[in-house]
N, C-alpha and C positions, 0 to 999 in steps of 0.2 A: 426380504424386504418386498414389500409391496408394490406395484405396475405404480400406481399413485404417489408413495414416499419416493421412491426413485426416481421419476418423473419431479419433484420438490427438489430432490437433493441437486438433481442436473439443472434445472432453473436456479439454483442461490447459486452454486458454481457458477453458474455464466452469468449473473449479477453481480460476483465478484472479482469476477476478471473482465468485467464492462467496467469496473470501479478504477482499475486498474490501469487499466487500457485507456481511457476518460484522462487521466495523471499521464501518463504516456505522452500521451498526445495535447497534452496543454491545452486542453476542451473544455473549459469552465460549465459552458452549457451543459455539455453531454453530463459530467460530475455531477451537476446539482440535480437533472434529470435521474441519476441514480440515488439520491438520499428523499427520504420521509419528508413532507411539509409541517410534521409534528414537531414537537422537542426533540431533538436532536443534539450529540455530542462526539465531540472529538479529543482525542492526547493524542498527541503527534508525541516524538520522543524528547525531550527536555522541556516541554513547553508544560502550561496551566492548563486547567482542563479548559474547552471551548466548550458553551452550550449557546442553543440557537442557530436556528439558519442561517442567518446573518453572519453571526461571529465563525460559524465553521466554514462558510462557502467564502469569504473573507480568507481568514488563511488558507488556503488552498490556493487563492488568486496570489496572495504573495509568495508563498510556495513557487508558483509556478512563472509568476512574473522574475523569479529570481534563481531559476533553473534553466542553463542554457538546454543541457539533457537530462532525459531520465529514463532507467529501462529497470524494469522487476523481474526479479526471476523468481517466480512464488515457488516453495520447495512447503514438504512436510503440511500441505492442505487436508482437512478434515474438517467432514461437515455433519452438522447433525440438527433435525429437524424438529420441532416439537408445535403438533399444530399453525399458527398463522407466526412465527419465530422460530429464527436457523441461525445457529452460531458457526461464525467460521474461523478457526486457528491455521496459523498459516506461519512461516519464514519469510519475509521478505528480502532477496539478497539485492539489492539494489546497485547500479550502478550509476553514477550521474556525473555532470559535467557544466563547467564554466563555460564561456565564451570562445571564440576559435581564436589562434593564435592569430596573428600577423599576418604569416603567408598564407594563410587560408586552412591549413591543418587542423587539426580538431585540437579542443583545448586538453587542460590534463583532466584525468577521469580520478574516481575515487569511488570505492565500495564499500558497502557497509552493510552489517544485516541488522536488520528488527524483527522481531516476534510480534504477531499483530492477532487483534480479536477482533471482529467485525461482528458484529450480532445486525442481522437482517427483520424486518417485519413484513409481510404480505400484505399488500395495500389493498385499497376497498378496489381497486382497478385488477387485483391479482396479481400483480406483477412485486416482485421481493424488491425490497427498497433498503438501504443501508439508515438504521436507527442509531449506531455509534461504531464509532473506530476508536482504538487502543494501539499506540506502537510503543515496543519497547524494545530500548536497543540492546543488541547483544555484544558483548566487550568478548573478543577471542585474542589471545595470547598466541603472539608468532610462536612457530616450532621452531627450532633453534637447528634442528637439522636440514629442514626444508630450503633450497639452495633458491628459491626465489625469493624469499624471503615473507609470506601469506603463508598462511595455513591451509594445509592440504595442494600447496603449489597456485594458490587465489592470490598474485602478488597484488597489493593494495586492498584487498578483504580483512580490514582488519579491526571494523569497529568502531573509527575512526573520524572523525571530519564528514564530511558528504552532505548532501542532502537526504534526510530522510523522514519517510512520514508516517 
């Protein structure tokens, strides 16, 4: 690979863990600074598709208006570049969370993974910009031996409830 595609692949990587990071942190701003002023779309996982800036940077805001926590654990990322466009496939294992309890403790948490596609474009600025996101969620089946009751010992990874995008 080339001093130049490498240097591409390391910029969409840290574009897409700015995306991330952005949701993280409940940063509307920072989020829309990372998507295209173009046509733009989004599938979050159960929902319609979204097109428009408007309508994507919109859910996002409810999203996140309606998420006490959220934290990604990007697993199985793979990126690959083709001119001014970089597809990125990734796992998302998400963890997220409701409001705190009562006495001040944290609320209950819930896991869940999606499978996600991000396709990036290169803006006239240079800088990769997120053109559309895809989630889709993955259904995992408890092991029935596993004494915590998740898969692979992940108790509450199971596909389930959560918030995810």
């Amino acid at each position: 690979m080339s001093g130049e595609a490498r240097t591409d692949v390391e910029a969409v990587e840290a574009a897409n863990a700015a995306l991330y990071d952005a949701v993280e942190r409940g940063d509307l701003d920072a989020l829309a600074e990372n998507w295209l002023h173009d046509e733009i779309s989004v599938v979050h996982p159960g929902w319609p598709v979204l097109s428009g800036r408007d309508e994507v940077l919109r859910s996002y805001a409810l999203i996140m208006a309606n998420t006490e926590y959220i934290q990604f654990f990007l697993t199985d990322v793979e990126v690959s570049v083709m001119g001014d466009t970089a597809l990125v496939t990734c796992t998302e294992n998400i963890l997220s969370g409701g409001p705190a309890e009562e006495d001040g403790s944290a609320g209950p948490l819930v896991g869940g993974l999606v499978v996600a596609t991000n396709v990036f474009r290169r803006a006239e600025d240079g800088k990769w910009r997120v053109w559309a996101h895809h989630g889709s969620p993955v259904l995992v089946e408890e092991d029935e031996d596993d004494e915590d009751g998740g898969p692979d010992g992940l108790d509450g990874i199971d596909g389930e409830g959560g918030t995810v995008l």
